[in-house]
C-alpha positions in Angstrom: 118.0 9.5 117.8 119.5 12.8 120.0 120.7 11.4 123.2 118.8 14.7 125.5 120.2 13.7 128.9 122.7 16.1 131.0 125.7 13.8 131.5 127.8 11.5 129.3 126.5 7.8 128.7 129.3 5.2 128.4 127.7 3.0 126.0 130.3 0.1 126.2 127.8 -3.0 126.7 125.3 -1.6 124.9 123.8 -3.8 122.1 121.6 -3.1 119.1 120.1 -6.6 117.8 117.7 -7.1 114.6 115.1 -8.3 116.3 113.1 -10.4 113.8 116.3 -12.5 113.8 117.7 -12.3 116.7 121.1 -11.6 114.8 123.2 -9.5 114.0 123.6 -8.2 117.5 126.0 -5.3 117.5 127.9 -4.6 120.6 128.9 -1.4 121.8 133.0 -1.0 122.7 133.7 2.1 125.1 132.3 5.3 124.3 130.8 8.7 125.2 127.7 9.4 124.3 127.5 12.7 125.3 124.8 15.4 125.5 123.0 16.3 122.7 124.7 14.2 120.2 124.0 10.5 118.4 125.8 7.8 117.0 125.5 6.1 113.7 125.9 1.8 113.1 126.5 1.2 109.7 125.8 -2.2 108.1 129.6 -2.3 106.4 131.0 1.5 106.7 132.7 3.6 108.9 132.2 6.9 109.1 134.1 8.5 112.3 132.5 11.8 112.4 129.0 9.3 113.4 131.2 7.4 115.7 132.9 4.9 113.6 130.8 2.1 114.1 129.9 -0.8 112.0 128.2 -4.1 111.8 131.3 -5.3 109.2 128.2 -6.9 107.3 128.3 -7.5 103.2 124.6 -7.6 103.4 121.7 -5.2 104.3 120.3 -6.2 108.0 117.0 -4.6 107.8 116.0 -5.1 103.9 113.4 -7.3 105.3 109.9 -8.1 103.2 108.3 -7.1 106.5 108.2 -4.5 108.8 111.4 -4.9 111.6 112.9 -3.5 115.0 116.0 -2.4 116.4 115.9 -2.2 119.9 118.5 -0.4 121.9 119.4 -2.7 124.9 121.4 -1.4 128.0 124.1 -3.6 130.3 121.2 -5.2 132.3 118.8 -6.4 129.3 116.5 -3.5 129.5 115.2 -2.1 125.9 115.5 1.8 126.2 114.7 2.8 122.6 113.6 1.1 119.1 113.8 2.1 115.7 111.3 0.6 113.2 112.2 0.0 109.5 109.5 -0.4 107.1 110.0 -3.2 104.2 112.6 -2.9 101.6 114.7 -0.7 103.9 
């Protein structure tokens, strides 16, 4: 997703969590998110030119046999943005 505000985001606090399991939870360090740009989590890669960031999993999080949710969840528990993976993802 293209972050389409006007100012940079600090996204330390930040969390993305599967949300059929309630785990793995990623958590955000510092970083700019700014305008017009996106960042990439990888299950167990790091690619800096997407941000560098990584679940360090051995295992796929979202090859589920059902549908499943990522929610993106700011500093005070609020889901600003989801990202739904079909099965088999």
């Amino acid at each position: 997703m293209l972050y389409q505000g006007t100012g940079a985001v600090d996204l330390e606090g930040w969390q993305l969590i599967d949300q059929s399991d309630g785990a793995p939870q990623f958590v955000f360090p510092v970083y700019l998110l700014q305008p017009q740009s996106s960042v990439r989590v990888y299950t167990n890669e790091v690619h800096p030119k997407s941000g560098g960031f990584s679940f360090q999993r051995m295992t796929s999080i979202w090859n589920n046999s059902s549908p499943d949710t990522a929610p993106l969840i700011n500093p005070s528990g609020e889901t600003v943005s989801t990202k739904d993976y079909p099965p088999g993802c």
